[in-house]
C-alpha positions as CSV (number, residue, x, y, z in Angstrom):
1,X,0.0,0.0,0.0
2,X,3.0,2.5,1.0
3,X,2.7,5.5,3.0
4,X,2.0,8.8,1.7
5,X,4.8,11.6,2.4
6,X,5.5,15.3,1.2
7,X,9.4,16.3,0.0
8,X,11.4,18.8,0.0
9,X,13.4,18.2,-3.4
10,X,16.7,20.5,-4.1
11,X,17.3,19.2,-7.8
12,X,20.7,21.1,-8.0
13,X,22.6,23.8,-5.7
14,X,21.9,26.6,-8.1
15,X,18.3,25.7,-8.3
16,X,15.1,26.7,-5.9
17,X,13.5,23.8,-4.1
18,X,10.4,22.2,-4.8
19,X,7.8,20.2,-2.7
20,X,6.8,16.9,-4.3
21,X,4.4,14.1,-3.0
22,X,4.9,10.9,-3.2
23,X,4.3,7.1,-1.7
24,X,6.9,5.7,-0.1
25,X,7.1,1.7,0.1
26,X,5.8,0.0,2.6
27,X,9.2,-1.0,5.2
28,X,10.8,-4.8,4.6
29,X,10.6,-7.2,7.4
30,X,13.6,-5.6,9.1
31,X,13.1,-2.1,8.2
32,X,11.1,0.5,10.2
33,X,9.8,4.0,8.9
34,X,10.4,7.0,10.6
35,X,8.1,9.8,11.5
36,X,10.1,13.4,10.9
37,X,8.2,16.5,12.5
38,X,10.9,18.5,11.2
39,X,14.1,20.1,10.3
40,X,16.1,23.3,8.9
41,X,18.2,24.1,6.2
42,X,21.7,26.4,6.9
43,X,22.4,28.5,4.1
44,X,25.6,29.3,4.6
């Protein structure tokens, strides 16, 4: 089925990012997924 999940995509360093959606596979037998709330990007 997979799980749904919004990126942040950063195609090149001279280019702006984009968001994308996509479905992520569901995890393997010894895989987990991983919830992320959030993060930041440094631009210097």
């Amino acid at each position: 089925m997979g799980t749904p999940a919004r990126i942040v995509v950063l195609p090149q360093t001279t280019s702006h990012l984009r968001i994308e959606d996509l479905t992520l596979p569901d995890p393997g037998p010894t895989q987990v997924v991983v919830k992320q709330f959030a993060s930041g990007i440094c631009h210097s």
